[in-house]
N, CA and C atoms of all chains as a GROMACS GRO file, in nm:
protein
  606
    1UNK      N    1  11.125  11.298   7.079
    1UNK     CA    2  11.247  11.230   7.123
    1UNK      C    3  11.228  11.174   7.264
    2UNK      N    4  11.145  11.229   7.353
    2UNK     CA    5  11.144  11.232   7.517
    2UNK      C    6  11.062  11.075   7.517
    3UNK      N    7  10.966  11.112   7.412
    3UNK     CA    8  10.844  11.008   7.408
    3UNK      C    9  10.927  10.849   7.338
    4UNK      N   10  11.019  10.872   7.261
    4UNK     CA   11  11.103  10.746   7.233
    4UNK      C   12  11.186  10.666   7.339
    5UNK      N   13  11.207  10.751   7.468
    5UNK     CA   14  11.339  10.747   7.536
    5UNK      C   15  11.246  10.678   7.643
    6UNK      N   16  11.113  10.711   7.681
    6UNK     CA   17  11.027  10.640   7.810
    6UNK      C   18  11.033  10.499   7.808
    7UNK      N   19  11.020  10.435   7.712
    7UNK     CA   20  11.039  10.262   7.683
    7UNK      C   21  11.138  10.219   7.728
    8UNK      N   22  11.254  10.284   7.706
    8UNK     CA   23  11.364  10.233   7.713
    8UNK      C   24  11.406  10.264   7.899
    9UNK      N   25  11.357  10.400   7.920
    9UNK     CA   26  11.375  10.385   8.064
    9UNK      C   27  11.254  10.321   8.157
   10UNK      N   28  11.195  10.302   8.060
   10UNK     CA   29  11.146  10.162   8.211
   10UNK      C   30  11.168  10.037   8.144
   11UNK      N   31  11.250  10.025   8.080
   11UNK     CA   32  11.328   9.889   8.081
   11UNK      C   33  11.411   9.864   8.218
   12UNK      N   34  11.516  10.030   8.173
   12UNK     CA   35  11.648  10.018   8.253
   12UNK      C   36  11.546   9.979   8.376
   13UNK      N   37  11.449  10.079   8.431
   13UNK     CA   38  11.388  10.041   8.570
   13UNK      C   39  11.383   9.889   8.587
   14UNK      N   40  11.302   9.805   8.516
   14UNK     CA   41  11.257   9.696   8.501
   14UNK      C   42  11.363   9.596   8.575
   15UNK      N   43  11.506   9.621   8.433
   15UNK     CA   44  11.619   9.586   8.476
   15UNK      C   45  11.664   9.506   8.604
   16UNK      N   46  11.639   9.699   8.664
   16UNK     CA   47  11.731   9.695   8.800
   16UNK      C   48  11.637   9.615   8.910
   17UNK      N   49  11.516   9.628   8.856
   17UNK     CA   50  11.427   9.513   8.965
   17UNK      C   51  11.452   9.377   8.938
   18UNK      N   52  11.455   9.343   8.824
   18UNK     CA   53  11.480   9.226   8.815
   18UNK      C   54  11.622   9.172   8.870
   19UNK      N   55  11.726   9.251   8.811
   19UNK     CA   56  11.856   9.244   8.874
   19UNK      C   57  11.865   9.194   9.006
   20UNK      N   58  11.796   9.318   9.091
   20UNK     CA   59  11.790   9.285   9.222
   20UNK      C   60  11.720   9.174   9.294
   21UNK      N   61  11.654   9.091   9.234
   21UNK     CA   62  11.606   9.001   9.282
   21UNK      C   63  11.526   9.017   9.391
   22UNK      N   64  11.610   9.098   9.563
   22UNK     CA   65  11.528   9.097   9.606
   22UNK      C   66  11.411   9.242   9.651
   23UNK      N   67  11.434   9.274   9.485
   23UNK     CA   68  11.349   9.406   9.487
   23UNK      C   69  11.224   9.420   9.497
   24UNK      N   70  11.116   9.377   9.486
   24UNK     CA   71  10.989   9.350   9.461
   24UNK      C   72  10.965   9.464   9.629
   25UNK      N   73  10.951   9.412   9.726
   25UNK     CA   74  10.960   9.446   9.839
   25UNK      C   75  11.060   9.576   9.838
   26UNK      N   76  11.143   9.606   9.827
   26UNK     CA   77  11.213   9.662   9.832
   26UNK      C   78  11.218   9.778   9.778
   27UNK      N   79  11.150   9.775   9.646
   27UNK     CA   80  11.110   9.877   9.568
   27UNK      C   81  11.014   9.932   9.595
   28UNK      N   82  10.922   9.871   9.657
   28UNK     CA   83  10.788   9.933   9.656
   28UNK      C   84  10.800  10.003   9.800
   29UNK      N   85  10.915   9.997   9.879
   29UNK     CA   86  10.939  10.045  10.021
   29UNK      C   87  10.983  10.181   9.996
   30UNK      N   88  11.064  10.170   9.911
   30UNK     CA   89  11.153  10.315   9.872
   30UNK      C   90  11.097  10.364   9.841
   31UNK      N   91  10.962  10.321   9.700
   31UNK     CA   92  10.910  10.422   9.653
   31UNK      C   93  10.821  10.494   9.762
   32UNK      N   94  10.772  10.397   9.825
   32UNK     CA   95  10.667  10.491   9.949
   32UNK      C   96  10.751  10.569   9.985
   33UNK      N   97  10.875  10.544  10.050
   33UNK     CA   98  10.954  10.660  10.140
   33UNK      C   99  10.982  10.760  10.069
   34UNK      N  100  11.026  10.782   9.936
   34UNK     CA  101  11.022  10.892   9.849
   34UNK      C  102  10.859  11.003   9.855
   35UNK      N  103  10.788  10.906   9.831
   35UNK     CA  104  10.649  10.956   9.808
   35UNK      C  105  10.651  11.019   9.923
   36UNK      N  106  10.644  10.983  10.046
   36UNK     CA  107  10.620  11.049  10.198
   36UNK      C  108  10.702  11.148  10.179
   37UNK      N  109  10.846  11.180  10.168
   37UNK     CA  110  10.939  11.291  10.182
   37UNK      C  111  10.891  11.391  10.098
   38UNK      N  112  10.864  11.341   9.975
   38UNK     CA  113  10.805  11.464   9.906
   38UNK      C  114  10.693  11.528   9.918
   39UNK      N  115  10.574  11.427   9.991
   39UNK     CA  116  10.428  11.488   9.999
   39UNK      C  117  10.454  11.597  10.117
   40UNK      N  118  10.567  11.546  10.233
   40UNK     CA  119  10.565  11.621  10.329
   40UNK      C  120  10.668  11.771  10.322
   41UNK      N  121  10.748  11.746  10.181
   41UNK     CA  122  10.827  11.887  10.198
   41UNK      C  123  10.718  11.975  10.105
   42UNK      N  124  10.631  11.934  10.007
   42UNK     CA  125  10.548  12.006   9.955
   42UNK      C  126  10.462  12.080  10.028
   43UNK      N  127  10.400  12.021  10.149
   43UNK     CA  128  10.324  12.090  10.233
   43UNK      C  129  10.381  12.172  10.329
   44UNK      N  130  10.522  12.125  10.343
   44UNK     CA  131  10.609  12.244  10.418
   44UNK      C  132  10.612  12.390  10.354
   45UNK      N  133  10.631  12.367  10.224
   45UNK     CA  134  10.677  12.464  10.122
   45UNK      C  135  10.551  12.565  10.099
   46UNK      N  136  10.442  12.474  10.070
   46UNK     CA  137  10.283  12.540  10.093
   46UNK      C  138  10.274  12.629  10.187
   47UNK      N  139  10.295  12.535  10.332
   47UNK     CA  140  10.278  12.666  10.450
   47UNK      C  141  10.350  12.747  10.467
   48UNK      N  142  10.492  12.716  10.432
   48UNK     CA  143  10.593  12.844  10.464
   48UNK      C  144  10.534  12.951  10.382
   49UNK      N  145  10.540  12.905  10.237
   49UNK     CA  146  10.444  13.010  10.140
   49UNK      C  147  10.309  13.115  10.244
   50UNK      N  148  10.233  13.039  10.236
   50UNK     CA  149  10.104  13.069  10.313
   50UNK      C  150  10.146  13.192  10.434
   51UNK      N  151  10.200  13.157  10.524
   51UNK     CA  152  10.195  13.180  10.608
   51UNK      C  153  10.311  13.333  10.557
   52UNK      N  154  10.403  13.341  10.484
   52UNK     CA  155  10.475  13.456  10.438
   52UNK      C  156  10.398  13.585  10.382
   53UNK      N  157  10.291  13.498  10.328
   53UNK     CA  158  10.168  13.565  10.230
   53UNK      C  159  10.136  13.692  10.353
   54UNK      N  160  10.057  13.605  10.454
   54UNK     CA  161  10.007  13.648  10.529
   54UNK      C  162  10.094  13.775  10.642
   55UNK      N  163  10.257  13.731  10.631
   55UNK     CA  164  10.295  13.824  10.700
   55UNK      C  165  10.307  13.932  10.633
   56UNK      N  166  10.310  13.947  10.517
   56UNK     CA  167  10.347  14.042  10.393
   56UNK      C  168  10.282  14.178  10.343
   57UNK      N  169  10.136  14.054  10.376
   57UNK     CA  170   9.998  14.144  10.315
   57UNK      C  171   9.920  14.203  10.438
   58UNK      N  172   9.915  14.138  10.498
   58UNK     CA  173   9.839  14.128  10.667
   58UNK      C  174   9.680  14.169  10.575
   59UNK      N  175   9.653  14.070  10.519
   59UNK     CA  176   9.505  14.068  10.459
   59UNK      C  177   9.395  13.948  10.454
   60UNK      N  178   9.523  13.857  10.488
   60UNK     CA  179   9.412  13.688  10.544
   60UNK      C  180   9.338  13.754  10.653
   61UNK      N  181   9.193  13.746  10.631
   61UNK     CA  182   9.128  13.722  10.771
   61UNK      C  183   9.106  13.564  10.816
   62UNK      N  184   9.048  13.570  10.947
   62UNK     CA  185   9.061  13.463  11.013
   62UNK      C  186   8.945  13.361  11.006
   63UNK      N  187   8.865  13.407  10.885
   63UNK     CA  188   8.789  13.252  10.897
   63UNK      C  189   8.842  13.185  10.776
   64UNK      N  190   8.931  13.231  10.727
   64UNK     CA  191   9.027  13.193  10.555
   64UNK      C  192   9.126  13.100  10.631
   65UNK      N  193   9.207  13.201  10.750
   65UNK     CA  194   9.330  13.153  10.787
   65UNK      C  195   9.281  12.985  10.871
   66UNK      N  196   9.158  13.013  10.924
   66UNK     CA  197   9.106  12.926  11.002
   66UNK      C  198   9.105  12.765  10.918
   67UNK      N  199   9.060  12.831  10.782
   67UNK     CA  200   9.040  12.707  10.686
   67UNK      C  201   9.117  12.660  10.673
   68UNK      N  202   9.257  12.697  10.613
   68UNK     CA  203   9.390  12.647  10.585
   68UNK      C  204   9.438  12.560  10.659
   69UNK      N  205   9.418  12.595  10.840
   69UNK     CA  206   9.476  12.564  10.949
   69UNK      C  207   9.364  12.410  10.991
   70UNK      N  208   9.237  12.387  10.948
   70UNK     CA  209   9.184  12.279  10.982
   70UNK      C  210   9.217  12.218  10.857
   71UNK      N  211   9.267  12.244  10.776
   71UNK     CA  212   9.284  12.138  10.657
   71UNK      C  213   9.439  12.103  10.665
   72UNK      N  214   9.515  12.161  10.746
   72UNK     CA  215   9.658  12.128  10.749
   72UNK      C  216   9.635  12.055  10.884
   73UNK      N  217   9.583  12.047  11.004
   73UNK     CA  218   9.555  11.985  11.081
   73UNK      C  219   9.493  11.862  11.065
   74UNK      N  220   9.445  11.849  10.944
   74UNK     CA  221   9.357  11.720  10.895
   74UNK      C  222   9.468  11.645  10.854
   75UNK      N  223   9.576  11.678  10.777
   75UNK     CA  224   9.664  11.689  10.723
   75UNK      C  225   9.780  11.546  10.816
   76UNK      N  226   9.801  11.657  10.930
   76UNK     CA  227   9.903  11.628  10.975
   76UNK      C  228   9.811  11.477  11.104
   77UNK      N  229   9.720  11.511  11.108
   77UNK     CA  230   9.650  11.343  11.167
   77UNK      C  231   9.682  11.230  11.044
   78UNK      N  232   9.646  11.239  10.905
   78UNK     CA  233   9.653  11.118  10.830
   78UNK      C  234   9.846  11.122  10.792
   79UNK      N  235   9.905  11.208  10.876
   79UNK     CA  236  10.070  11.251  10.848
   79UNK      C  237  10.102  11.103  11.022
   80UNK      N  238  10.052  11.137  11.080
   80UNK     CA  239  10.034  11.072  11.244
   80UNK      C  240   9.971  10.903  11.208
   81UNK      N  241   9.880  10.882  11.154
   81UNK     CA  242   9.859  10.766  11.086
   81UNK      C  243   9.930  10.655  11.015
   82UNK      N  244   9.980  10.779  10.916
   82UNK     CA  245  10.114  10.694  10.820
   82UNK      C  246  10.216  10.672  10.910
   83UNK      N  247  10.260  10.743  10.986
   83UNK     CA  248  10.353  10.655  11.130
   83UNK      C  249  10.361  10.569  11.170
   84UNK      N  250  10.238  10.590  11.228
   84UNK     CA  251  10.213  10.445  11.284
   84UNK      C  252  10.196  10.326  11.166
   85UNK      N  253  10.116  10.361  11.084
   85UNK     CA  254  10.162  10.208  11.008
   85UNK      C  255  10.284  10.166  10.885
   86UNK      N  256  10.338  10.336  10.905
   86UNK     CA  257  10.472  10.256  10.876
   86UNK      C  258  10.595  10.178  10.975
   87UNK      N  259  10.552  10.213  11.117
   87UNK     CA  260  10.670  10.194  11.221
   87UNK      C  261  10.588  10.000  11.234
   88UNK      N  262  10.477  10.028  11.265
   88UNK     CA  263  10.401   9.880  11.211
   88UNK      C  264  10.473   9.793  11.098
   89UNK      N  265  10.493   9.850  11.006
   89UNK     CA  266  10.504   9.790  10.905
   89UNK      C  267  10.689   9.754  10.905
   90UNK      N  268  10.753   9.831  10.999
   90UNK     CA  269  10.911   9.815  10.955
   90UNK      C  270  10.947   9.719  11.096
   91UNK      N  271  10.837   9.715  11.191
   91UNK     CA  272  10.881   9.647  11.326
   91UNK      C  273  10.793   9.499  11.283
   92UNK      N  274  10.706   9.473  11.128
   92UNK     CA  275  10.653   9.326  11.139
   92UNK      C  276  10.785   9.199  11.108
   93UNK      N  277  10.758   9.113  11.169
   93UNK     CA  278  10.872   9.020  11.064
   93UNK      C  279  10.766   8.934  10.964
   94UNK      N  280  10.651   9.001  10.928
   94UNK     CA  281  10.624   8.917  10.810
   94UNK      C  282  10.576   9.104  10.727
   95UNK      N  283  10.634   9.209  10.697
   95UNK     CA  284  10.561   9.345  10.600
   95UNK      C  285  10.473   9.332  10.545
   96UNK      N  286  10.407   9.358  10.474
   96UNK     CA  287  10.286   9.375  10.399
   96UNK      C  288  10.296   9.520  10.362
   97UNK      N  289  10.318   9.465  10.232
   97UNK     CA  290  10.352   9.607  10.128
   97UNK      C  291  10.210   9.674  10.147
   98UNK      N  292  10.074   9.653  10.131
   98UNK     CA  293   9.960   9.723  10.180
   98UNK      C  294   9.960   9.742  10.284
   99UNK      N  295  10.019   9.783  10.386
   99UNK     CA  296  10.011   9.841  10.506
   99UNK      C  297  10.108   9.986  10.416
  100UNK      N  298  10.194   9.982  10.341
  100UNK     CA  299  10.239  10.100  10.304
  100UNK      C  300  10.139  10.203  10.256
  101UNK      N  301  10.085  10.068  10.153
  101UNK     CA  302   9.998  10.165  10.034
  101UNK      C  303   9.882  10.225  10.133
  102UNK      N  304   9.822  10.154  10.257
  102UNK     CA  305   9.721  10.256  10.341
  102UNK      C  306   9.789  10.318  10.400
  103UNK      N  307   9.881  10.410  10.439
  103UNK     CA  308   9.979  10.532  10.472
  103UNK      C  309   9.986  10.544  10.406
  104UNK      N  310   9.992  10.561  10.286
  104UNK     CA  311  10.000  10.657  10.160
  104UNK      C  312   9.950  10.761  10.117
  105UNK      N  313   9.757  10.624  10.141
  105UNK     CA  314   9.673  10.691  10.115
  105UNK      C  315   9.602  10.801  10.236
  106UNK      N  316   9.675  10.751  10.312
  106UNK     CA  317   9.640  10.878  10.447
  106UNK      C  318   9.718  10.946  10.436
  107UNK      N  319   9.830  10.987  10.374
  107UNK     CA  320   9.888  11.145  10.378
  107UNK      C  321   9.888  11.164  10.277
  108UNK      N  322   9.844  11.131  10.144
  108UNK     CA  323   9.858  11.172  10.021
  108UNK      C  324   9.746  11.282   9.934
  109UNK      N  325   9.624  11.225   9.956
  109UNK     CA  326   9.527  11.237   9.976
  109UNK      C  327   9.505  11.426  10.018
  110UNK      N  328   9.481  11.410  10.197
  110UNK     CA  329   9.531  11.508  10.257
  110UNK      C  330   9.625  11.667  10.180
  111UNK      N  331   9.749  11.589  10.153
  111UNK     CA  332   9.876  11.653  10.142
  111UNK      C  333   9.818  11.775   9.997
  112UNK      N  334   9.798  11.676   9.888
  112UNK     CA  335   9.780  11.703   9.757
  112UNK      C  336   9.632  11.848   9.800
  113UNK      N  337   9.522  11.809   9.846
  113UNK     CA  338   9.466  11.889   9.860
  113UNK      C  339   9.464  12.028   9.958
  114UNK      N  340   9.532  12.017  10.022
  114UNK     CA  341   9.594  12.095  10.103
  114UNK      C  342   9.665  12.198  10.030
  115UNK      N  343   9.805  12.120   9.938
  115UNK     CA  344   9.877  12.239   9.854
  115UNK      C  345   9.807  12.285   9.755
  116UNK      N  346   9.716  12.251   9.683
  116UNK     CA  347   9.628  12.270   9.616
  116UNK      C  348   9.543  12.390   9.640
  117UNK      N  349   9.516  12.380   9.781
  117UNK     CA  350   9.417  12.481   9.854
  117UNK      C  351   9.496  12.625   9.897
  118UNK      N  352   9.596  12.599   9.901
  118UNK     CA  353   9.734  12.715   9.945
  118UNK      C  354   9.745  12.781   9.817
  119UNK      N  355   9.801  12.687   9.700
  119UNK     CA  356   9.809  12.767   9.607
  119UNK      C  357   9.729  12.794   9.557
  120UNK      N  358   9.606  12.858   9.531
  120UNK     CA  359   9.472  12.863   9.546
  120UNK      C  360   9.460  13.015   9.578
  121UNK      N  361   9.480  13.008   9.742
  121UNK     CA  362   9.447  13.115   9.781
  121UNK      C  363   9.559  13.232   9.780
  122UNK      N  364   9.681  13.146   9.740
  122UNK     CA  365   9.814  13.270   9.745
  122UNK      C  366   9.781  13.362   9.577
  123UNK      N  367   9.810  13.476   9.601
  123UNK     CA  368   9.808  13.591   9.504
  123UNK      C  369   9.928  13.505   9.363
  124UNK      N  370   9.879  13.546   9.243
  124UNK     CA  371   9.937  13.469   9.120
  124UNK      C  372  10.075  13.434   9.144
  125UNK      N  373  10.161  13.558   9.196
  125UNK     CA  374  10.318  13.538   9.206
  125UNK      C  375  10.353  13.489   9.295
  126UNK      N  376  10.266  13.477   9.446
  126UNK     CA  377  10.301  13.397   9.487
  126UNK      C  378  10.299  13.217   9.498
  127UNK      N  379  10.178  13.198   9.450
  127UNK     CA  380  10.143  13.058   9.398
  127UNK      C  381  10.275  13.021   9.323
  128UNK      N  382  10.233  13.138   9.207
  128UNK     CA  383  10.389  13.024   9.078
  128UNK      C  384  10.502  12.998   9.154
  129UNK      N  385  10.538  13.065   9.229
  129UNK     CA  386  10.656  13.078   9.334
  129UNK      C  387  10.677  12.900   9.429
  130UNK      N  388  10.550  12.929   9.490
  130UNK     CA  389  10.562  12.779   9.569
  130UNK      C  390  10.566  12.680   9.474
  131UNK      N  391  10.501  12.703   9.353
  131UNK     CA  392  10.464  12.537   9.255
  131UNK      C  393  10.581  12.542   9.204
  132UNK      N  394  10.679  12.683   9.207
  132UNK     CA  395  10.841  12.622   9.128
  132UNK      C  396  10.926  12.507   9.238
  133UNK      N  397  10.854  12.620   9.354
  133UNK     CA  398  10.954  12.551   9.426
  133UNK      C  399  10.919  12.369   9.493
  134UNK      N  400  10.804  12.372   9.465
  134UNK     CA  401  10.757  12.234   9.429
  134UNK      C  402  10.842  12.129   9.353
  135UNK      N  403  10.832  12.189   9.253
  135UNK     CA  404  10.872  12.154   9.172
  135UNK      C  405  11.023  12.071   9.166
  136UNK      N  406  11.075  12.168   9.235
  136UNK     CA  407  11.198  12.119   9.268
  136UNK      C  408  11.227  12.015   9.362
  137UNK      N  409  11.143  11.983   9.433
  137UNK     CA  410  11.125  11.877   9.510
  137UNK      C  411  11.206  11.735   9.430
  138UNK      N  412  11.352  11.702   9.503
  138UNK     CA  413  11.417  11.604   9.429
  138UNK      C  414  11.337  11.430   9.501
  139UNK      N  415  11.306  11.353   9.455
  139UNK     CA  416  11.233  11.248   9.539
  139UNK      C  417  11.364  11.163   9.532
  140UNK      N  418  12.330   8.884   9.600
  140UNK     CA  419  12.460   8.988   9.510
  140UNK      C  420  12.406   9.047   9.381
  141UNK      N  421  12.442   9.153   9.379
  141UNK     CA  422  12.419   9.232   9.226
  141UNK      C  423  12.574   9.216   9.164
  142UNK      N  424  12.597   9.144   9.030
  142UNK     CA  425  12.745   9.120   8.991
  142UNK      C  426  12.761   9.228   8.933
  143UNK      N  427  12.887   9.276   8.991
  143UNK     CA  428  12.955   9.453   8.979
  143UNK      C  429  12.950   9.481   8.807
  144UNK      N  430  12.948   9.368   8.665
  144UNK     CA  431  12.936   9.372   8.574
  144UNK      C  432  12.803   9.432   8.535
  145UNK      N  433  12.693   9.360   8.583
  145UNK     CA  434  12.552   9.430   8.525
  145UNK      C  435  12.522   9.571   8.625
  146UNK      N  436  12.599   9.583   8.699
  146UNK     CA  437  12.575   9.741   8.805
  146UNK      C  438  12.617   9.805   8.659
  147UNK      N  439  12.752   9.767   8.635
  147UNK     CA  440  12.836   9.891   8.528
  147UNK      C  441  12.767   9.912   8.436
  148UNK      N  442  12.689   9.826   8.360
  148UNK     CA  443  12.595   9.798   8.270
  148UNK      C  444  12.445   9.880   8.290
  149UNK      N  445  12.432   9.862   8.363
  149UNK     CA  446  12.289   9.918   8.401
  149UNK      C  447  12.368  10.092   8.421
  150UNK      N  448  12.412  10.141   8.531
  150UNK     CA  449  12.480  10.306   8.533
  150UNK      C  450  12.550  10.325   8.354
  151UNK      N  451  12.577  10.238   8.306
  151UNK     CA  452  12.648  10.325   8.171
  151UNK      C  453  12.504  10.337   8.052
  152UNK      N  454  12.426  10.226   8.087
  152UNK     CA  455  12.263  10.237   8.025
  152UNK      C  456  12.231  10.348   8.064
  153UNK      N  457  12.176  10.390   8.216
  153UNK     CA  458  12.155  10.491   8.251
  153UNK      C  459  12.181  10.646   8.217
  154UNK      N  460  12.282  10.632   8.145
  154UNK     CA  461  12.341  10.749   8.165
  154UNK      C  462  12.342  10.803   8.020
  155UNK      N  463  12.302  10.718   7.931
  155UNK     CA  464  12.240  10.786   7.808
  155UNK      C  465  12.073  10.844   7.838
  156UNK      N  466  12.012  10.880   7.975
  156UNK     CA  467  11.926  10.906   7.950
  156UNK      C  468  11.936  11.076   8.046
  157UNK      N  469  12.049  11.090   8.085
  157UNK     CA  470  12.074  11.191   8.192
  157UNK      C  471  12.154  11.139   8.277
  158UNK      N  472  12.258  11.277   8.336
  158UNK     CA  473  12.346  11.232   8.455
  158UNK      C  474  12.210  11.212   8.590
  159UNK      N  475  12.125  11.342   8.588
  159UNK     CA  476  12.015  11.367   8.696
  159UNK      C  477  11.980  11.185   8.701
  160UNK      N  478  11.871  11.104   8.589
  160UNK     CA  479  11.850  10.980   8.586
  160UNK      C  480  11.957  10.887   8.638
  161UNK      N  481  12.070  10.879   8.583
  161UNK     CA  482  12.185  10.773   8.660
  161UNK      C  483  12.230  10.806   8.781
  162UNK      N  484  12.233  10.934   8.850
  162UNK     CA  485  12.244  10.952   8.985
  162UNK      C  486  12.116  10.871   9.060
  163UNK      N  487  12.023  10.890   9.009
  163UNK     CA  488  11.912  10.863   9.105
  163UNK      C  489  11.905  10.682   9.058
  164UNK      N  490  11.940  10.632   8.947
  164UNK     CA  491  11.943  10.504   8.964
  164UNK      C  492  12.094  10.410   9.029
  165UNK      N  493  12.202  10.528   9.047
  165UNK     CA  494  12.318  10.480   9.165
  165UNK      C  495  12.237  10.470   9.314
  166UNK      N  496  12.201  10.610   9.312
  166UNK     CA  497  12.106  10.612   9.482
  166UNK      C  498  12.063  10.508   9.548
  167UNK      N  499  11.933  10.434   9.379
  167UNK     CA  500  11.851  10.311   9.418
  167UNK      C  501  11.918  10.203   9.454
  168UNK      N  502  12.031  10.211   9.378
  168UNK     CA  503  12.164  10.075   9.410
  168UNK      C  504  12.225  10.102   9.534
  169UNK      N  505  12.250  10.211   9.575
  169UNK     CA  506  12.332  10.160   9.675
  169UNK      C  507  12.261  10.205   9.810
  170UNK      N  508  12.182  10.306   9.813
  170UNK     CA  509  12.117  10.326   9.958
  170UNK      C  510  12.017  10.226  10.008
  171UNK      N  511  12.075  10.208  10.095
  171UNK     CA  512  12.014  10.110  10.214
  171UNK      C  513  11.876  10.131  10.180
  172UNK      N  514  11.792  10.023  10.230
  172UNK     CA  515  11.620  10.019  10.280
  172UNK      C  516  11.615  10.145  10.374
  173UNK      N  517  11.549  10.214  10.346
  173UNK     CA  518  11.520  10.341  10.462
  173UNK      C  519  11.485  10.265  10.578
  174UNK      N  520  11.542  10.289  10.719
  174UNK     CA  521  11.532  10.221  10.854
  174UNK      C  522  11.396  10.307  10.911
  175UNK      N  523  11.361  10.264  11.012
  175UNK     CA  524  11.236  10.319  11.106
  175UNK      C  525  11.286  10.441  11.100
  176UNK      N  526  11.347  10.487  11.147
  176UNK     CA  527  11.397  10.630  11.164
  176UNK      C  528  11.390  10.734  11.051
  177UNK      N  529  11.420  10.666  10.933
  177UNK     CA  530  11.447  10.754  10.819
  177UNK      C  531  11.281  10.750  10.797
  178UNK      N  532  11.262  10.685  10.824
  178UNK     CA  533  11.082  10.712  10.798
  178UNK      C  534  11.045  10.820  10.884
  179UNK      N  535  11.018  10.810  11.001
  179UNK     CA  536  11.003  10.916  11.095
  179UNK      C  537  11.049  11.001  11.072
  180UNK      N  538  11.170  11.047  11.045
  180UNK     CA  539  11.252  11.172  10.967
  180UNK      C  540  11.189  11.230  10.858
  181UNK      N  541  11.167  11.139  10.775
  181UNK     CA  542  11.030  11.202  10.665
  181UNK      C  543  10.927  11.232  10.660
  182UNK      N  544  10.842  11.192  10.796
  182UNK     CA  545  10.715  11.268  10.832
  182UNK      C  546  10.743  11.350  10.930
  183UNK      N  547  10.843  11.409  11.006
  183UNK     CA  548  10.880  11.448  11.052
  183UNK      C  549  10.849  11.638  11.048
  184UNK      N  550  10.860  11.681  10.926
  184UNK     CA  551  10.800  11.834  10.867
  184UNK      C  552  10.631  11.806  10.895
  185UNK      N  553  10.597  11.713  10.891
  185UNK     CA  554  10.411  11.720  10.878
  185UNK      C  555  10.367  11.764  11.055
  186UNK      N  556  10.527  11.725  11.178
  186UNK     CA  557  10.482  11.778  11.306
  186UNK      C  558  10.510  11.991  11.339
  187UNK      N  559  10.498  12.005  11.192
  187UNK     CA  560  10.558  12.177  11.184
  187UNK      C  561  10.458  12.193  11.240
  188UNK      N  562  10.403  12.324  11.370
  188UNK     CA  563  10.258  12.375  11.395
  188UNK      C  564  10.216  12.455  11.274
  189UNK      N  565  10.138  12.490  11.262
  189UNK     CA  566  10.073  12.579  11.139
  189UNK      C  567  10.097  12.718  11.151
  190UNK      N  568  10.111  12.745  11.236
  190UNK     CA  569  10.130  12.879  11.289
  190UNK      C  570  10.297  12.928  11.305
  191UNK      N  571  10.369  12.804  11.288
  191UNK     CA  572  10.512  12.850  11.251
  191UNK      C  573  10.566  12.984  11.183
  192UNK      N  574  10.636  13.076  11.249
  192UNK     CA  575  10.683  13.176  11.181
  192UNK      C  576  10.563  13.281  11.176
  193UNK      N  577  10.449  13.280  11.224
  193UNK     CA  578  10.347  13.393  11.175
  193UNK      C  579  10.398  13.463  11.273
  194UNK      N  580  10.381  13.597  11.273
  194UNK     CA  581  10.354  13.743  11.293
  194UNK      C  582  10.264  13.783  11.383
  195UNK      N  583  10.279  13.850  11.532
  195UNK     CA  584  10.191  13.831  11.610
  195UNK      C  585  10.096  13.972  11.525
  196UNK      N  586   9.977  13.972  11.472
  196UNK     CA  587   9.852  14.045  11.424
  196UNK      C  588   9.880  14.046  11.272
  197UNK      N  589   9.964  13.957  11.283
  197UNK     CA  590   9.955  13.914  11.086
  197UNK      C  591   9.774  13.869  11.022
  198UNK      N  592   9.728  13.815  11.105
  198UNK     CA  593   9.599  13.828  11.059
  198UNK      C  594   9.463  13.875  11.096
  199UNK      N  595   9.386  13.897  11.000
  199UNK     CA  596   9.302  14.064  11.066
  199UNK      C  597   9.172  13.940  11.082
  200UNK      N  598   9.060  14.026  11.163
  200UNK     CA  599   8.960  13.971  11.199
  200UNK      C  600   8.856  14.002  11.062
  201UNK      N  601   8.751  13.882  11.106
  201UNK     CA  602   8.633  13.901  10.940
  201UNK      C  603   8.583  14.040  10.949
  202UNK      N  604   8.561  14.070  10.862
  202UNK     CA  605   8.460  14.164  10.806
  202UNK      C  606   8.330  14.140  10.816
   0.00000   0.00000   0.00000
C-alpha cells in the first residue's frame, strides 16, 4: 500500500514546485536548511549519548575518548565551513544553489560518520537509544 | 501568488497521505526562506565543545 502511495506523493511534491513557480531556488534552499538542522541535532544527540555513556560507565579510556573528540572536531570545522558558504551564499545577489550543495557536502559527510562512529562504540542499549532518538529527528 | 484555490487543493491532496505529511507540506507553504540567521541557528549545536557535560575523571587513562 506504502509503495502505491510514493507516486502519488511526489506528484503532490512536484505540484507544489511547480505551483510555486518561484520554487526551483527555493526548494532546494529549504531542503539544505532542513538537511543542516538535522545533520547537526543528530550529532548533538550522538554526543550527548557518548558523553552520558562515559559518565555512567567511567570505562572510555582516553585514546577512544580522544578519537571521538578529533572526529567531532573534524566535524565541527566542515560545520564552520558550511557557514561561511552559506552566509556567502544568502549575502550574494546572484546564489548559486552549488555553493549550498558544497556545505552540504562539508557537514554531511563529517556528521554521518561521526554518528555512525558513536553508535558504534556505545554499548547495544545505548546505541538503539540514540538511533531512536535519531530517529525522531522532525526535518 | 499561489491562488488560495490550488493551496486548498494541494493541503486536502495532502492529507490523504497523513496529517504528519500535510503539516509539513503547510510548513513548506507558508514558512518564509530561512534568513541568514536561521541558518546560523542551525549550525549553531555543531559550536557544542565536545566535552560538554563530562564528569571531571569520567574518563580513565589507557591500559
Amino acid at each position: 500500500m506504502r509503495i502505491c502511495r510514493m507516486p502519488a506523493i511526489v506528484a503532490v511534491s512536484l505540484a507544489i514546485a511547480f505551483v510555486c513557480g518561484c520554487a526551483t531556488t527555493a526548494s532546494i534552499e529549504r531542503g539544505a536548511y532542513i538537511t543542516v538542522g538535522s545533520a547537526t541535532t543528530a550529532v548533538e544527540l550522538a554526543r550527548q549519548g557518548y558523553i552520558n555513556h562515559a559518565n555512567e560507565c567511567l570505562c572510555v579510556q582516553s585514546n577512544e575518548f580522544l578519537r571521538v573528540q578529533n572526529a567531532y572536531e573534524e566535524y565541527q570545522r566542515g560545520a564552520e565551513l558550511a557557514g561561511q558558504l552559506i552566509v556567502a551564499y544568502k549575502q550574494s545577489t546572484t546564489p548559486n544553489p552549488m555553493t549550498l550543495e558544497s556545505a552540504l557536502t562539508a557537514l554531511s559527510d563529517n556528521s554521518s560518520n561521526l554518528v555512525t562512529m558513536i553508535i558504534e562504540l556505545l554499548p547495544g542499549k545505548d546505541g538503539a537509544k540514540v538511533q531512536r532518538q535519531i530517529g525522531k529527528v522532525k526535518p | 501568488m499561489i491562488p488560495v484555490v490550488t493551496i486548498a487543493q494541494i493541503v486536502l491532496e495532502s492529507l490523504k497521505y497523513g496529517s504528519q505529511f500535510a503539516t509539513a507540506i503547510v510548513a513548506l507553504l507558508h514558512k518564509p526562506q530561512p534568513t541568514e540567521a536561521d541558518w546560523l541557528a542551525a549550525l549553531a549545536l555543531a559550536k557544542t565543545p565536545f566535552t560538554a557535560g563530562l564528569h571531571e575523571g569520567a574518563i580513565q587513562p589507557d591500559k
